[in-house]
Structure formats: C-alpha cells, structure tokens
Steps between C-alpha positions, in 0.01 A plus 500: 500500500324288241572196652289557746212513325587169328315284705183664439564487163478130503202499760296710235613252188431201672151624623411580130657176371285310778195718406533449149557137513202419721309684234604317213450149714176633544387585175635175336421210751133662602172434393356621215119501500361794419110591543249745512489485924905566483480757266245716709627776706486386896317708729453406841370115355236712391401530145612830382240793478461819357796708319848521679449932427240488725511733801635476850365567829685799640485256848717255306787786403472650873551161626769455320643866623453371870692197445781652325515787765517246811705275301777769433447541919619146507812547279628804724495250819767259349774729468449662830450184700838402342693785665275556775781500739729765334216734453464542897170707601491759202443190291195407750408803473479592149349134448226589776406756282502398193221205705264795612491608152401225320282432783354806422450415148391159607220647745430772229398179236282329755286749586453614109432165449757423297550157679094355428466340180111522389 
C-alpha cells in the first residue's frame, strides 16, 4: 500500500531539493548592494506613511467579505460543472437555488451600498 505513495514521495523531495537549490544559487551568485532605498519597506512605489497599527476602513474589511463570499460561489461551480451530467435535474435544481440566493445576497450588497467605494 506504501508503494503507492512512493512516487509522491519523490515529487515532494525533488520540489524541495529544486526549491532549495535555486535559493542557495540565488543568494551566492546575486548582487549584493545594499542601500537605504532597498532597505525601505515598499508600499505601492510610494514612500511609506504613517504607522502600520493604524486603522482600517470598515469598507476595506467588507470588501474583502464580498469577495470572499462570491469567490467561495465560484469554487462550488467547479465541482458541479464536473458531474453536471450525473446529477440530472435535482442537480439543476439545487444549483438554481443556491444562484437565487447569492443573488439575493448580491442584490442585498448593492442596494446597502456595499459595492460604492467613497
């Protein structure tokens, strides 16, 4: 039963040996000039401002909500588009549903303005 496994044993080993390698070419045949510029934290090519505790606006975190909710809409589709056929119209069904809902939720945003960014 082992055996089977064995080939993504050596996958896994030779994808660290690769990773490790390129890091080691990396860090001996690269350049070596350090600077203030390089040792400044990037921001946008902006010079950094203010402390990185500062505060958030809540639009930013219920962006983020939105995205992750319509993007977890998006990883439902795969699976069911894969077996589509063996699902017959209960699948249809169900997945109809599941689209009037986060419709709903996607209407629901818009009209609280969850969408405008001002």
């Amino acid at each position: 039963m082992l055996g089977s496994y064995f080939g993504i044993l050596v996958m896994f080993v030779c994808a660290g040996a690769v990773s490790v390698i390129f890091l080691l070419i990396s860090e001996l045949l690269g350049p070596k000039k350090p600077n203030a510029a390089k040792a400044m934290p990037y921001e946008c090519g902006e010079k950094p401002f203010g402390s990185p505790s500062g505060r958030q606006m809540v639009k930013f975190y219920l962006a983020g909500m939105l995205f992750v909710l319509f993007d977890v809409e998006m990883i439902f589709f795969f699976p069911w588009a894969v077996v589509f056929r063996e699902l017959g119209w209960g699948g249809l069904a169900s997945m109809i549903f599941f689209l009037i809902f986060v419709g709903l939720g996607f209407i629901y945003a818009w009209r609280r303005g969850g969408l405008e960014w001002k």
